[in-house]
N, C-alpha and C positions, 0 to 999 in steps of 0.2 A: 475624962477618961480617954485613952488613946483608944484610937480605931484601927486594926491591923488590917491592909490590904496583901492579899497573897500570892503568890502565883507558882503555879501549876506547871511541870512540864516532863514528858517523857512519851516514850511512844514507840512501836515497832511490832510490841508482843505483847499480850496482856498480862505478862509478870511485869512489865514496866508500866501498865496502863492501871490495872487494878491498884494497886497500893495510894495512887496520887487520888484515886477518888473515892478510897475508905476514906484517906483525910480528908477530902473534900466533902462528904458524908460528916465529918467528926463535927467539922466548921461549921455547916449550914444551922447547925442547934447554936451556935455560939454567938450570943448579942456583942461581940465585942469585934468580931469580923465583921468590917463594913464590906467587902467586896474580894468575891474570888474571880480569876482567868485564868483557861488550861491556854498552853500553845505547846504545838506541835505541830506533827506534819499533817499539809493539805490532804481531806481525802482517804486519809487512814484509818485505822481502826478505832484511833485514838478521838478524832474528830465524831465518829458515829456516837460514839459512847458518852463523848462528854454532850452531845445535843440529848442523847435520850435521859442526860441527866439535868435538863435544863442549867450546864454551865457555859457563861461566856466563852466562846474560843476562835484564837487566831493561828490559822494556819499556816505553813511556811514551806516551800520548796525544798526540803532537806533528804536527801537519802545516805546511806548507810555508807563507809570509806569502802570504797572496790578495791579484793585483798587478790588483784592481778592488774597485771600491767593493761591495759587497755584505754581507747577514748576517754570513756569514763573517768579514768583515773586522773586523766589529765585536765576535766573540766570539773572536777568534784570540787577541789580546791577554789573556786572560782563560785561556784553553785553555795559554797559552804561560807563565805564569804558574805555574799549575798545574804542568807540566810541570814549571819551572826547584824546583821545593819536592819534589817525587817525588825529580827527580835528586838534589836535597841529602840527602834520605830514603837513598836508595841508595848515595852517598858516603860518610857516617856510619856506615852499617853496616859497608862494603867495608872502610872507614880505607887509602883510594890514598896511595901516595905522590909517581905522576905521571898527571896524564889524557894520554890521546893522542886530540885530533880530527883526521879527514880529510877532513870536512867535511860540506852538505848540512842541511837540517835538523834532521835526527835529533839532530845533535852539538850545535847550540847548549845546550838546557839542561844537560848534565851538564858542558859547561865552559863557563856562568856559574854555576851555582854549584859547581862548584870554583873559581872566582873569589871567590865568597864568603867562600866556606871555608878561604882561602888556602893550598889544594893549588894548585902549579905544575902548567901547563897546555901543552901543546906541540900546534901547530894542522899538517896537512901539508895541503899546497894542490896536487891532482894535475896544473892543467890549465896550460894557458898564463896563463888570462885566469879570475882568483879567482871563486871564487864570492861571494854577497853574505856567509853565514855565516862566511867565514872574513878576505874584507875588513874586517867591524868589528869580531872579536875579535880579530886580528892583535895590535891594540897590548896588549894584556894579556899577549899570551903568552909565557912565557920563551923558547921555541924556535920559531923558523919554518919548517917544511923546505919544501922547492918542489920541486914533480917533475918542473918545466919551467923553464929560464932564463929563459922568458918573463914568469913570475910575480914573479921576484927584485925588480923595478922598482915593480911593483903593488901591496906588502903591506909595511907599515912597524909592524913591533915598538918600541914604546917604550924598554924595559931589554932586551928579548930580544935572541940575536942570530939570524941569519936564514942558512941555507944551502940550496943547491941540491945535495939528496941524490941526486935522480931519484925514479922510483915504485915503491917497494914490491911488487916481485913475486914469487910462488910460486916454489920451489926447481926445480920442473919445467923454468920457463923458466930459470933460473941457470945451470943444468945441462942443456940439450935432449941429445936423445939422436942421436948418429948418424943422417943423412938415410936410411943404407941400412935401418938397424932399426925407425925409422921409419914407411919406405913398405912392411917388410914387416907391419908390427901394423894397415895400414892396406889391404894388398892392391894397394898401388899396384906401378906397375914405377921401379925408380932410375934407368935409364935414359932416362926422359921426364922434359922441362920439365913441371914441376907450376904448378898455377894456383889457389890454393884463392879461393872466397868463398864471405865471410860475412858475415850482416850483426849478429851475436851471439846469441845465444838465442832471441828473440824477432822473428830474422831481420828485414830492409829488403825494404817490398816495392818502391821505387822503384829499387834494385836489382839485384832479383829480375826484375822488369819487364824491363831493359836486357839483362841477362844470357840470359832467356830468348831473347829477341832475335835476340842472337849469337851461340847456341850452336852451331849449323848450320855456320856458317860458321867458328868456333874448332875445332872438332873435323875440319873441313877443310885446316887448317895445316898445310904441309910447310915442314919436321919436323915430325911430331904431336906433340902435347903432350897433358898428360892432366888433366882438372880436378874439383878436390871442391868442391864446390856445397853448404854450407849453406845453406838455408832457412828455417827455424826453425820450431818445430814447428805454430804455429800454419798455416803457408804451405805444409806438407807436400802434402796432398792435391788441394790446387789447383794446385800446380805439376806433381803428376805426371799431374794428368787435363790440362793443357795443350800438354805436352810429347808432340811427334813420338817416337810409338814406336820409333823408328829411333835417335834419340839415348837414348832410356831403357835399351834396351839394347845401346849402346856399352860396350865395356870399360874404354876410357877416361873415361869420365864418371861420376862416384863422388854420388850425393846423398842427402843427410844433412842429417835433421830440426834433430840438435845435438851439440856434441862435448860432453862431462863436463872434457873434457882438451884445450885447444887446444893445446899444447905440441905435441905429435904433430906434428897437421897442420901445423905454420910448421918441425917441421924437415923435414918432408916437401916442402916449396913453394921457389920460383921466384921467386914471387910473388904476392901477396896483396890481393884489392880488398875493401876495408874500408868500414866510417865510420873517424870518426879521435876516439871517447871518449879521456880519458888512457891508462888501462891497456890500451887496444888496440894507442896509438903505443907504451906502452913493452914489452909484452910481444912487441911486432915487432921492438924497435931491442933487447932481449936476446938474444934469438934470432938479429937481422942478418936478418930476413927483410923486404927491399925490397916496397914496398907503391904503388896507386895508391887514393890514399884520396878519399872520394864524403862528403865531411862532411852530417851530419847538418843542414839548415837551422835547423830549430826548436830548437836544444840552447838551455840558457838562456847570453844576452849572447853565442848565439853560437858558442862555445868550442871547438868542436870544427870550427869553419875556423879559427881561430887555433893551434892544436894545429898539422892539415895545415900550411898554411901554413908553421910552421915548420920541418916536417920538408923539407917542397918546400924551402925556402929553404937546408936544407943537405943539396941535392942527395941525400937518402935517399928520397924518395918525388915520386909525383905527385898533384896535387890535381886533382882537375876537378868540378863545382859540382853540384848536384843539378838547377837549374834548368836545362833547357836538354837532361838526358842523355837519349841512345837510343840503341838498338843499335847505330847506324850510328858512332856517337861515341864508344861505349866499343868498338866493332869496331877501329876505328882506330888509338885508341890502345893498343891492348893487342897488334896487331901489330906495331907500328912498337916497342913495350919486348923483347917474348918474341923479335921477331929480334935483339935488337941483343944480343949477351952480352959486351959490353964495358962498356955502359950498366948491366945486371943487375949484372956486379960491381962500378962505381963506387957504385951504389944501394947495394947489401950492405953496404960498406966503409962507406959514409957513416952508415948504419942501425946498424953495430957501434960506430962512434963517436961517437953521442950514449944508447948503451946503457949504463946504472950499474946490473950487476948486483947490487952490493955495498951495494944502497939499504935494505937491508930491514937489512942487518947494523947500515949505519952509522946507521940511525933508530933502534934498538935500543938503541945504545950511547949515543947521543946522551940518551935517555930514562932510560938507566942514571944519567948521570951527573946529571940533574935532579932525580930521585929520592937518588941519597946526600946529596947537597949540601939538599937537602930535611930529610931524616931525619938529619945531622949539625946544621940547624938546630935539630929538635926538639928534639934531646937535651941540646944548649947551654942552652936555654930552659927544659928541665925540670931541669935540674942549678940553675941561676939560681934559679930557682921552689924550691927546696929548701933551698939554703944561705940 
């Protein structure tokens, strides 16, 4: 039986980090993967996460192309260089017999030279709208997964062919766990409309801003409803020295530096105001948790109001712009969604059907089969090379 050796690589943001270690999660159950390695960049985010997951990893001197003229610009090419001859280093050793990118800088050199090296190469592009790294290796790649329909249009494989798996997500969210058990690991009551926000670990203070706003007045709502308010840790302390003691200790008002586990809180919620990164919209739309998404403005080319966007446009979420927001604005509209529970459930229903829990399974297998067809190549070539 063949042994598939894998590798791993992307890195920058945790839309490019999470998806490689759903798969990397999918694998570890699999007796037929002999050996997985993330690579990426030294030092980053991508490094913490794959040690706290007990994965091999090799790091690499890479940073992001500087989109102005400066030193930088003129030693990156050289830096980037570097980088692509480490990767080769680390591939040789590894002996992959498919890379997996998800994108971001981190993944360029270890799949161009697995390009070199002519190991098959398989790029997943999480967002709507590609990133640069993965629009110009696309054409190399045998495989293209997309984890938006939006991308399928944007990203043309040469010999490869190209599908829209969805994004790669944790078994937590495949599987959420009952709303009631839930809001009991979380203290809440099941009985209330739940409201979480977040802005991700590193919490949105614009808003945080808005939300503080309207907090007064949300926890005034008849029916009451009850809301978990991440922050993010760095935003902890100032939000609770700004916050009306009266609302700090409401019972209904739940706040939190960060969750380890979002899974929880989205079976716990109603409804969820978000940014809209990829793994945000898809670990909503596995879950079915309807969202009002505040996209991030500066994300690069964008991407995450192209994301929103499309989840607005199939009726699963609402988008409303960061320019412009205040309390009186997200007050509004977060009344006119949490009354309306005919809305909530067309939201739900719409958010369960652009959900592909089974992304993580079928990029797995998809990777499987790049890998034999791979290693059936070798061995034709080494048989040749003998006789």
């Amino acid at each position: 039986m063949l042994k598939h050796r894998v590798v791993l690589t992307g890195g920058g943001t945790g839309g490019h980090i999470y998806p490689a270690l759903a798969v990397a999660e999918q694998f570890r159950d699999d007796s037929e993967v002999e050996a997985i390695l993330y690579i990426g960049a030294r030092a980053h985010m991508e490094e913490k996460l794959a040690a706290e997951r007990q994965l091999d990893f090799v790091g690499l001197e890479v940073s992001g192309l500087p989109r102005r003229f400066s030193g930088k610009l003129l030693s990156w090419p050289f830096q980037f260089i570097a980088a692509v001859f480490d990767a080769r280093r680390a591939l040789l050793d590894f002996q992959p017999s498919v890379v997996l990118g998800t994108g971001g800088y981190a993944s360029a050199p270890a799949l161009v030279a697995a390009s070199m090296l002519g190991i098959p190469y398989a790029i997943h592009e999480p967002d709507a709208h590609p990133g640069l790294v993965n629009r110009c290796l696309a054409r190399g790649a045998s495989l293209v997964s997309c984890g938006m329909q939006g991308a399928h249009s944007r990203l043309k494989p040469n010999r490869g062919r190209i599908v829209v798996n969805g994004n790669p997500v944790g078994k937590s969210f495949v599987n959420p766990m009952r709303r009631d058990a839930a809001c009991a690991i979380l203290g809440l009551r099941s009985d209330l409309k739940t409201l979480l926000i977040t802005g991700g670990s590193q919490g949105a203070k614009a808003i945080n801003e808005a939300v503080l706003g309207a907090l007064p007045a949300l926890l005034e709502m008849d029916p009451p409803i009850q809301i978990i308010h991440q922050v993010g840790s760095k935003n902890l302390y100032e939000c609770k020295e700004r916050l009306d003691p009266l609302v700090l200790s409401n019972t209904r008002y739940f706040l939190r530096d960060y969750f380890d586990d979002l899974s929880v809180a989205y079976a716990s919620s109603d409804l969820a105001i978000c940014r809209a990164g990829a793994m945000t919209v898809s670990e909503l739309s596995v879950t079915g948790t309807p969202a009002l998404f505040i996209p991030y403005p500066y994300a690069a080319a964008d991407h995450q109001t192209h994301n929103a966007r499309y989840m607005a446009e199939k009726g699963a979420a609402i988008m409303m712009p960061q320019t412009g927001l205040s309390a009186a604005s997200l007050l509004k509209e977060l009344k006119a969604i949490l009354s309306d529970d005919e809305r909530l459930r067309t939201m739900r229903k719409a958010m369960i059907a652009e959900g592909k829990g089974q992304a993580s399974r079928d990029l797995a297998s998809q990777l499987k089969e790049l890998s034999t067809a791979f290693q059936i190549r070798q061995n034709k070539e080494r048989l040749r090379a003998e006789s």
